[in-house]
Backbone as CSV, one residue per row, in Angstrom:
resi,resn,N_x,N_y,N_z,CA_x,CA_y,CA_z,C_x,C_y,C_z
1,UNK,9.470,-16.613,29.693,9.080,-16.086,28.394,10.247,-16.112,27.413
2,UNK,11.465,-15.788,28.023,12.416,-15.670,26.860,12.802,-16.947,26.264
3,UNK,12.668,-18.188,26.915,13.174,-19.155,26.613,12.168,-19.761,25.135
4,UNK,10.999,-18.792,25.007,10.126,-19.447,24.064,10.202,-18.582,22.832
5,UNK,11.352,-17.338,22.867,11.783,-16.684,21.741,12.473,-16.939,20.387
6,UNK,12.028,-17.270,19.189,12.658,-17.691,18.072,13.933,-16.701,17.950
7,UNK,15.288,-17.595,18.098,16.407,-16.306,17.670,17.380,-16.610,16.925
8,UNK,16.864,-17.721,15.935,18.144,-18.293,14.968,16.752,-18.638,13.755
9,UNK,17.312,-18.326,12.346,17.047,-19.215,11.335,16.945,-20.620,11.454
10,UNK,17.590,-21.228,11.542,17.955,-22.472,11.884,16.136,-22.990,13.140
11,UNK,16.108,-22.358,14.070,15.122,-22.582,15.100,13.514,-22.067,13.833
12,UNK,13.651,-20.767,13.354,12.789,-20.451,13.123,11.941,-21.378,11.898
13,UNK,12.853,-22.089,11.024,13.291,-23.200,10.064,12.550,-24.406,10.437
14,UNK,12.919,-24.710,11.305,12.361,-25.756,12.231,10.881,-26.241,12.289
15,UNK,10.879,-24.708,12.575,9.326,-24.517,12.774,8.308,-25.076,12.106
16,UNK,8.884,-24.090,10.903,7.728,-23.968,9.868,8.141,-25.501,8.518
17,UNK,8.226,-26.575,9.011,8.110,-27.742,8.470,7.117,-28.040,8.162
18,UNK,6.845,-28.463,6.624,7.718,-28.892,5.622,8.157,-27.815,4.958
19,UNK,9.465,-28.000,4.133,10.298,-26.747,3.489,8.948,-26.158,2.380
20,UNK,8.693,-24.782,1.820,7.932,-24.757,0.955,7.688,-25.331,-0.672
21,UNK,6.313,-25.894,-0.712,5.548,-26.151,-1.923,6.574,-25.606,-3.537
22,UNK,6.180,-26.159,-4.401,7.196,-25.883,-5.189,6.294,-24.440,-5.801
23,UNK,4.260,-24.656,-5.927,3.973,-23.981,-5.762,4.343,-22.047,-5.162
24,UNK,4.631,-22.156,-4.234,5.241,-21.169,-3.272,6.990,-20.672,-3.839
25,UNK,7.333,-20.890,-4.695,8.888,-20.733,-5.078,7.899,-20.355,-6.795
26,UNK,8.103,-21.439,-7.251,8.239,-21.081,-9.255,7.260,-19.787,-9.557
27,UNK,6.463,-19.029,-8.684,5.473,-18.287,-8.480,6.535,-16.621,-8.829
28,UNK,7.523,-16.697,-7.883,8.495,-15.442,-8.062,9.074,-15.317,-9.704
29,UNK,8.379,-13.484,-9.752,9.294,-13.391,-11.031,10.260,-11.915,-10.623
30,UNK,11.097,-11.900,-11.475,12.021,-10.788,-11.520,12.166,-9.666,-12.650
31,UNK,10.526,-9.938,-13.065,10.296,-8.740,-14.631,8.781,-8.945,-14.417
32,UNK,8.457,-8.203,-15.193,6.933,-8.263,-15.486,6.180,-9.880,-15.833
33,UNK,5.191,-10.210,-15.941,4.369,-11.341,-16.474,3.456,-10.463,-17.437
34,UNK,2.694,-11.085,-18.357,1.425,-10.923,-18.867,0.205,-10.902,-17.795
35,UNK,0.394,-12.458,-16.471,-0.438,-12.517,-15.745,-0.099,-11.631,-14.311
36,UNK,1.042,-11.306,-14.088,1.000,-10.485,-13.130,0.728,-8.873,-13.639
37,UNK,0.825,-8.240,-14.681,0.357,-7.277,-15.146,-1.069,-7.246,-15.146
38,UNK,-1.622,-8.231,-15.750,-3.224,-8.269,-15.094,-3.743,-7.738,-14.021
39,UNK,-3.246,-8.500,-13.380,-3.443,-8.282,-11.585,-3.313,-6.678,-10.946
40,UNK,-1.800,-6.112,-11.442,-1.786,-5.051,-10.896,-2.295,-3.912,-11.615
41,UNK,-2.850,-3.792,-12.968,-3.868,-2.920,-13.811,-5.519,-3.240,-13.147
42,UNK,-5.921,-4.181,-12.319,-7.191,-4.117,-11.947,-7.440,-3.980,-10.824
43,UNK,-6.150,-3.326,-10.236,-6.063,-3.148,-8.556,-6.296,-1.516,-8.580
44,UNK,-7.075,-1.615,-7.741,-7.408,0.045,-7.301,-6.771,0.068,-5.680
45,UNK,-5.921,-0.244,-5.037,-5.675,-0.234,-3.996,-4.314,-0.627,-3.448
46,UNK,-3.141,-0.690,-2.996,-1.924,-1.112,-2.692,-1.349,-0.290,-1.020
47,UNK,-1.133,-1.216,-0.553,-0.506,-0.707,0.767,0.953,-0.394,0.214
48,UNK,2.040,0.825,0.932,3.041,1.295,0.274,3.710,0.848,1.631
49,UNK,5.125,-0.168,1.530,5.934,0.002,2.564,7.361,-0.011,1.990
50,UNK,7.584,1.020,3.197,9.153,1.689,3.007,9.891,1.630,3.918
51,UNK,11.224,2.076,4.542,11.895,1.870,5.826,12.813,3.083,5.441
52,UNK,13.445,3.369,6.997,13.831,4.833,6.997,14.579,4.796,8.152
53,UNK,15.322,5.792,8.783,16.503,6.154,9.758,15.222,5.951,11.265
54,UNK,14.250,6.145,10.750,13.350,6.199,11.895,12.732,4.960,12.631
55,UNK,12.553,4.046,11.131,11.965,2.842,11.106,11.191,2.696,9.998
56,UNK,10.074,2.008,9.835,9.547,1.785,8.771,8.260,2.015,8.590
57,UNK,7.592,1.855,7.721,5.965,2.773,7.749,5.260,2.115,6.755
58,UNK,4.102,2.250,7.206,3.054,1.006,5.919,1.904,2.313,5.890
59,UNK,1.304,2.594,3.912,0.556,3.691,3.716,-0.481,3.068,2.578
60,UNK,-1.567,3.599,3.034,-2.503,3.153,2.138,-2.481,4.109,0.747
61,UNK,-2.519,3.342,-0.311,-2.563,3.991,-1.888,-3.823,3.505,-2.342
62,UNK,-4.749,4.638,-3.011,-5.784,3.943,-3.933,-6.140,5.230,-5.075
63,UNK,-6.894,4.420,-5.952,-7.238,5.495,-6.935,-7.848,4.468,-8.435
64,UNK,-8.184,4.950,-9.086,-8.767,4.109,-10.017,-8.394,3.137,-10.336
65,UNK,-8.988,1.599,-10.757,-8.044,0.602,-11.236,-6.915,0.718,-11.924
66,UNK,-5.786,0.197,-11.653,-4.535,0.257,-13.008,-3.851,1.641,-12.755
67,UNK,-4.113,2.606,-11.033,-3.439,3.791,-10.989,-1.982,3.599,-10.700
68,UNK,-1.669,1.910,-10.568,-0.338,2.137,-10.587,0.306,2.043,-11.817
69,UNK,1.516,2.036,-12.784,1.171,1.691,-13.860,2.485,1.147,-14.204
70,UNK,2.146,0.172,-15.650,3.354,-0.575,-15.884,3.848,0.051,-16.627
71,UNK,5.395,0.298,-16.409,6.093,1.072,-17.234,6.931,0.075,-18.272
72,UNK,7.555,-0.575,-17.842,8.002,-1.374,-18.602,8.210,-2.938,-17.923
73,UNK,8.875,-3.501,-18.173,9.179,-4.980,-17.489,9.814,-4.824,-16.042
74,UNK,10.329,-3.995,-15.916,11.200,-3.923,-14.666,10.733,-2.432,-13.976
75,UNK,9.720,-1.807,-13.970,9.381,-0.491,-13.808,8.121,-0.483,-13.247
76,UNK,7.497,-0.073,-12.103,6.331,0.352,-11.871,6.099,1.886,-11.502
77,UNK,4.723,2.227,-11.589,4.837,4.199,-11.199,4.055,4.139,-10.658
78,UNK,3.660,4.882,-9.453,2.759,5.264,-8.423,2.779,6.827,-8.165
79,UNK,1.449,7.176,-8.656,1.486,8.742,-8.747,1.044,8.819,-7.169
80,UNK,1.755,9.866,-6.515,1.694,10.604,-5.058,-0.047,11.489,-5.151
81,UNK,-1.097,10.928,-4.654,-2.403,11.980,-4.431,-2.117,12.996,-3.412
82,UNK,-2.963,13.427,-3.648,-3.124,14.621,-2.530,-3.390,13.851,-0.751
83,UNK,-2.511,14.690,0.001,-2.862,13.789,1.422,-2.860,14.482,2.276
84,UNK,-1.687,14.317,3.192,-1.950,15.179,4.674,-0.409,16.052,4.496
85,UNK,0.303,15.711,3.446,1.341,16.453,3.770,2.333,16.019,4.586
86,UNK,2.085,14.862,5.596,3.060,14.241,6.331,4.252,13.965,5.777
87,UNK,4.024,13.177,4.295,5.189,12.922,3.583,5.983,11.321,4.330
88,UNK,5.941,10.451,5.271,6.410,9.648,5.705,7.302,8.795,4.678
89,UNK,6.533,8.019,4.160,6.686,7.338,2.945,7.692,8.015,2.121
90,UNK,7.427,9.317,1.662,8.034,9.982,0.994,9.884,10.274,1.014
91,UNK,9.501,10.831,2.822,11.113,10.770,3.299,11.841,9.994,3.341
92,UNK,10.866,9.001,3.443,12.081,6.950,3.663,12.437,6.886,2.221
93,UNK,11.691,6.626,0.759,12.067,6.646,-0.366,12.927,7.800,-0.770
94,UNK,13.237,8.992,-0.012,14.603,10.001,-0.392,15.968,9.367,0.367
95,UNK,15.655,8.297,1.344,17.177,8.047,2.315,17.262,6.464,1.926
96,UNK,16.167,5.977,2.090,16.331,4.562,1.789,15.228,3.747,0.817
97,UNK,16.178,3.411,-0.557,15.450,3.289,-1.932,14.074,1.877,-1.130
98,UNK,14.568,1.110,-0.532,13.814,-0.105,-0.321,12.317,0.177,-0.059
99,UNK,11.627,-0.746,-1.034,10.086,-0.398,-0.815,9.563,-1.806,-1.440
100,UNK,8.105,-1.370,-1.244,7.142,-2.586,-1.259,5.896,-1.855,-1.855
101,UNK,5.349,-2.579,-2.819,3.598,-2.741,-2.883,2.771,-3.632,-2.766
102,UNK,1.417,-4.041,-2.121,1.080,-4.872,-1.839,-0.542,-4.651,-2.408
103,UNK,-0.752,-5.013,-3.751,-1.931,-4.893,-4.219,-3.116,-5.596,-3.297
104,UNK,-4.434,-4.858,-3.335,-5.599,-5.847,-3.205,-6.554,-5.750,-4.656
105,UNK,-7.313,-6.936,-4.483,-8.314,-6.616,-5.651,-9.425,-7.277,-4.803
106,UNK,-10.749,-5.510,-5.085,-11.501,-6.223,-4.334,-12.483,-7.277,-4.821
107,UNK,-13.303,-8.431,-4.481,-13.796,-9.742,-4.574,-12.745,-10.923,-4.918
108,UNK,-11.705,-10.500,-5.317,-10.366,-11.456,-5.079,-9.842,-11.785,-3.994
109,UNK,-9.427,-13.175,-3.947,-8.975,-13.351,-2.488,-7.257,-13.159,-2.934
110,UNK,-7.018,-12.935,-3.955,-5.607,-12.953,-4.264,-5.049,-11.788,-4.180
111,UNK,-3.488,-11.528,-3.756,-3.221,-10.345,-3.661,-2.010,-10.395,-4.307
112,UNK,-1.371,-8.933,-4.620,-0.036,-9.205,-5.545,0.741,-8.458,-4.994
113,UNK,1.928,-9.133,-4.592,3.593,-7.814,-4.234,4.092,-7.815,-5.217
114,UNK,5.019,-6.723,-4.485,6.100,-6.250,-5.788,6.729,-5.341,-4.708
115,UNK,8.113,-6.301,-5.019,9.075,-5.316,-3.869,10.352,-5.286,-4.780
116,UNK,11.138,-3.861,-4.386,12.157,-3.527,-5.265,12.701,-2.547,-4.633
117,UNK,13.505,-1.079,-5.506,13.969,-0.302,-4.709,13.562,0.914,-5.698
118,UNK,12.953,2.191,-4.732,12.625,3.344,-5.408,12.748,4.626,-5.572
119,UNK,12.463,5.495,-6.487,12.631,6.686,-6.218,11.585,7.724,-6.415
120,UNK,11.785,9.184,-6.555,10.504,9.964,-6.566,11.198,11.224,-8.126
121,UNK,10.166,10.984,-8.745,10.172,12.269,-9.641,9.698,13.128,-10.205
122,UNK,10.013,13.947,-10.010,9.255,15.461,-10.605,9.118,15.879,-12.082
123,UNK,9.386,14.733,-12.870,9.601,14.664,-14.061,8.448,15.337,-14.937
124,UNK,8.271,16.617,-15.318,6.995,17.705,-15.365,5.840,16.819,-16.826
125,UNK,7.240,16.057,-17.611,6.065,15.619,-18.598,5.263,13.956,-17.929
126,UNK,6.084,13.307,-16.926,5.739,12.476,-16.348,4.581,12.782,-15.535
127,UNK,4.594,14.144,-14.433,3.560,14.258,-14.317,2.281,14.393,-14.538
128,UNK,1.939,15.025,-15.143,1.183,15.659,-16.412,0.639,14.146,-16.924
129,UNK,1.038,12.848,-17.201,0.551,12.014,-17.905,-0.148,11.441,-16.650
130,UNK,-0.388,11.636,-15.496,-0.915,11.504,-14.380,-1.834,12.374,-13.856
131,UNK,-2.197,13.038,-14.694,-2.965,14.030,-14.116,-4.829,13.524,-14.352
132,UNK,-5.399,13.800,-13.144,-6.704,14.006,-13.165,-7.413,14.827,-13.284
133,UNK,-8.591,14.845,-13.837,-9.341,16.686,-13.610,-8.293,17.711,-13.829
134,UNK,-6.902,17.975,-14.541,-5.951,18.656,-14.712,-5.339,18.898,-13.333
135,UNK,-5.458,18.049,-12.507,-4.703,18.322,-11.261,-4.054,17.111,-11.516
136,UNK,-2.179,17.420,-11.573,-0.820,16.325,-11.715,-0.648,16.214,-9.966
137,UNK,-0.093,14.815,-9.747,0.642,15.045,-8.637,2.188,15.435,-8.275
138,UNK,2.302,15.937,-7.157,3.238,16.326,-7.061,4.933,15.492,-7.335
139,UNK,4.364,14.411,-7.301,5.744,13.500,-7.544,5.038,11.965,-8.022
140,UNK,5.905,10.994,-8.662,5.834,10.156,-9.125,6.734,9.281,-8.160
141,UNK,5.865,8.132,-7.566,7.364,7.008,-7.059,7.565,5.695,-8.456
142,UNK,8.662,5.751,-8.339,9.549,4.706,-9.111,10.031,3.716,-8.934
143,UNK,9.409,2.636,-9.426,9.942,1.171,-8.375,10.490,0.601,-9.394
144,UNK,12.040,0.364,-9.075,12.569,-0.774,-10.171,12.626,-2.490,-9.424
145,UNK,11.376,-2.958,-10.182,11.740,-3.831,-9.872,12.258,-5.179,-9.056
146,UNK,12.603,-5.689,-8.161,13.909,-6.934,-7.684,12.678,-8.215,-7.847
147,UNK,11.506,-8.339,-7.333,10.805,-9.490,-7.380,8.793,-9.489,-7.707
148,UNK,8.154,-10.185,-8.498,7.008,-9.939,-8.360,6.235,-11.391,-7.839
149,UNK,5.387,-11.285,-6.848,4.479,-12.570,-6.959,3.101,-12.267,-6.051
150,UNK,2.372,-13.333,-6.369,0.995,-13.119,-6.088,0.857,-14.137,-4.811
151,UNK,0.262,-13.609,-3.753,0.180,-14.010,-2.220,-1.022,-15.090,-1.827
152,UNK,-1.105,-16.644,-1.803,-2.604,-17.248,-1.627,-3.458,-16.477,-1.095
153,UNK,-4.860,-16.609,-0.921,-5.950,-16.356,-0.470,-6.161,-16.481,0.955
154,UNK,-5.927,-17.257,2.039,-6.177,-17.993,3.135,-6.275,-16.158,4.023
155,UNK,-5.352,-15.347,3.903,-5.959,-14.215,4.895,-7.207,-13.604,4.077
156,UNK,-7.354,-13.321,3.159,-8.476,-12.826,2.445,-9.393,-13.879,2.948
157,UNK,-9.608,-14.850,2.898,-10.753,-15.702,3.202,-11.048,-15.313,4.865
158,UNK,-10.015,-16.103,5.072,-10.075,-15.936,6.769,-10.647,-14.411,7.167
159,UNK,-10.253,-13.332,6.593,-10.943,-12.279,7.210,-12.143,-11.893,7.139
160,UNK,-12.512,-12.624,5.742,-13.950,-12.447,4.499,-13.844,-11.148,4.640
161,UNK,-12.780,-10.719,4.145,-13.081,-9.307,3.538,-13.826,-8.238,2.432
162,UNK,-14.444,-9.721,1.871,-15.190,-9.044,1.101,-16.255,-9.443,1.088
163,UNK,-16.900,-9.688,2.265,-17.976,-10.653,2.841,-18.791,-9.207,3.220
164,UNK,-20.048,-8.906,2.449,-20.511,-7.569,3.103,-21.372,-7.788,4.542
165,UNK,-21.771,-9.064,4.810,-21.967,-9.568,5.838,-21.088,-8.863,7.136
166,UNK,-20.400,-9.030,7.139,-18.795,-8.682,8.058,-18.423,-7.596,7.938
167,UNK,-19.094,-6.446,7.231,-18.718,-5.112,7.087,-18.904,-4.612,8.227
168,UNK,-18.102,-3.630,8.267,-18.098,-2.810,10.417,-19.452,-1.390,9.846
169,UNK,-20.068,-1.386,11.266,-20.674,-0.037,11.133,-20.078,1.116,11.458
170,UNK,-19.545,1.815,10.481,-18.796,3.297,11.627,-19.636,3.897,12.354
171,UNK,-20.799,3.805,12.460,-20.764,4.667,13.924,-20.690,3.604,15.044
172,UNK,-20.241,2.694,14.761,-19.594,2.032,16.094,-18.156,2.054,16.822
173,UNK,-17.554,2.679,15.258,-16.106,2.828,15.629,-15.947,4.860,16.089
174,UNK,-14.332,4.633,16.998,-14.642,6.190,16.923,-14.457,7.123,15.724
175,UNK,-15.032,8.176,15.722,-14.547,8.680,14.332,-13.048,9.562,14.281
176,UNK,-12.464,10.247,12.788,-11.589,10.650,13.035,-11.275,11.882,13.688
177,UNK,-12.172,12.433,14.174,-13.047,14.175,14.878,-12.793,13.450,16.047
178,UNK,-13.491,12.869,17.003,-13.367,12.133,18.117,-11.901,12.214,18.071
179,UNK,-11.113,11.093,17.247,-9.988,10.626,17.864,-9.066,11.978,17.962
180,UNK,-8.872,12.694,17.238,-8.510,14.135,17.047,-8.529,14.795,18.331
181,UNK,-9.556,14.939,18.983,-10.479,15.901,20.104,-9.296,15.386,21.147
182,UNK,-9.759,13.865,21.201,-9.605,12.634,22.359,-7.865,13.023,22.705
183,UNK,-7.072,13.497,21.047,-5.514,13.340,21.581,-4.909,14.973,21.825
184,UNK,-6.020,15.576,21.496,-5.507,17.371,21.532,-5.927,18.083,22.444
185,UNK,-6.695,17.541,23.779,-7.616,17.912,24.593,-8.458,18.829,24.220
186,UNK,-9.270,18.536,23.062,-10.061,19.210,22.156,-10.129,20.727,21.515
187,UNK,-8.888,20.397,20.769,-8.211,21.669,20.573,-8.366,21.459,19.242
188,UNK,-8.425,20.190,18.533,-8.188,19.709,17.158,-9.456,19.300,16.980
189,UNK,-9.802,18.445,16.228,-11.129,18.107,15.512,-12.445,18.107,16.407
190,UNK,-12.808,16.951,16.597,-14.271,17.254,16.840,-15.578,17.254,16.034
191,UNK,-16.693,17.035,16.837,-17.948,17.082,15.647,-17.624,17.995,14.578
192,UNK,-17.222,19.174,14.373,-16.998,20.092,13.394,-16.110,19.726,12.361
193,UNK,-15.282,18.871,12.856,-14.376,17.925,12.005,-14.954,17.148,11.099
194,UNK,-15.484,16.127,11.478,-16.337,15.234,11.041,-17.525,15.853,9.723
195,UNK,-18.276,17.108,10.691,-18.998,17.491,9.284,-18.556,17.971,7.924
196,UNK,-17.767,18.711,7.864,-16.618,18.944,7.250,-15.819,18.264,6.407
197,UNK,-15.293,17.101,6.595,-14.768,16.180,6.176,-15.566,15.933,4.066
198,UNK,-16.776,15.272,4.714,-17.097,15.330,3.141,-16.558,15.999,2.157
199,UNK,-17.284,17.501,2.086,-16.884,18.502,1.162,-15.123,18.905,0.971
200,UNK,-14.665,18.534,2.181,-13.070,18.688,2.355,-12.667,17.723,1.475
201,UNK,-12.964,16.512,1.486,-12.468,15.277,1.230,-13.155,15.759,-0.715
202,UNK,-14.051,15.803,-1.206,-14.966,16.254,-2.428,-13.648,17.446,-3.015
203,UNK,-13.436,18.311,-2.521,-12.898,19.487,-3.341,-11.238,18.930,-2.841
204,UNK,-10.357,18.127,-2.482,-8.875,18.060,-2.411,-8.907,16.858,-2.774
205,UNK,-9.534,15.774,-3.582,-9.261,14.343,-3.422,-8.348,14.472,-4.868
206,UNK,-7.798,14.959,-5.675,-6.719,15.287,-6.354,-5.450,16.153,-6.443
């Protein structure tokens, strides 16, 4: 097995012949676009990744189209919703600025990054311009910037993710009450979990 381990650039290089499309390069920008601003004002959705003393962590963000927002050419803002309190994400962006967003748009097969380095602020009039239903969040993340570009289609296709055909049934999967029960020797969630959830989810989703 080890002998079939990629462990040099050079090997890994190799590999992936021919060098990339010019396509795949002139695509990177290092400020805003007109057309990449598009993209990330009609995204209601972005995976958040960060890295930390611990390791690194990938978090789902969503909220109305355009909830991330352009601040200026070199600036993006991502208001913090209401969650579990874990904070993961949170702690890696207080020790280590490096982060990532990874827009989806759904019926697009196109997706958009934007990786840079960030921070969090409590900035009270910043919040406040984030506020929903008069509920602000508790912090603002701050991304300055280093690169923006938009990712081909081929996993979006390949997964048909937006193929309602291919949609999963949850009650086939376990739920989050189950999985709860399953790891607390049913000390934690459970059917009671599950019912619950709605109205929980209805009165804290800000």
């Amino acid at each position: 097995m080890s002998q079939h381990i990629v462990s040099s650039l050079a090997e890994l290089e190799a590999l992936y012949l021919p060098a990339p499309a010019a396509a795949s390069t002139v695509k990177v920008a290092h400020e805003m676009t007109s057309e990449y601003r598009r993209l990330i004002e009609a995204s209601p959705f972005a995976a958040l990744a960060t890295v930390g003393p611990e390791g690194i962590d990938c978090s789902p963000r969503g909220d109305k189209a355009g909830f991330v927002r352009v601040h200026d050419a070199k600036t993006l803002m991502m208001p913090d919703r209401r969650g579990n309190n874990r904070i993961d994400s949170l702690r890696n962006i207080v020790r280590d600025p490096r982060c990532a967003f990874l827009f989806l748009l759904p019926g697009s097969g196109t997706t958009m990054r934007a990786n840079g380095r960030a921070h969090l602020s409590t900035d009270p009039a910043l919040l406040d311009s984030f506020a929903v239903d008069e509920k602000a969040p508790r912090s603002v993340i701050v991304l300055k910037i280093d690169e923006l570009y938009f990712q081909c289609a081929r996993a979006i296709v390949r997964s048909e993710l937006w193929n309602p055909a291919r949609h999963i049934d949850p009650a086939t999967l376990p739920s989050p009450g189950e999985i709860l029960a399953a790891m607390s020797q049913n000390t934690v969630g459970g059917e009671p979990y599950d019912k619950a959830w709605p109205e929980r989810a209805k009165a804290t989703m800000w």
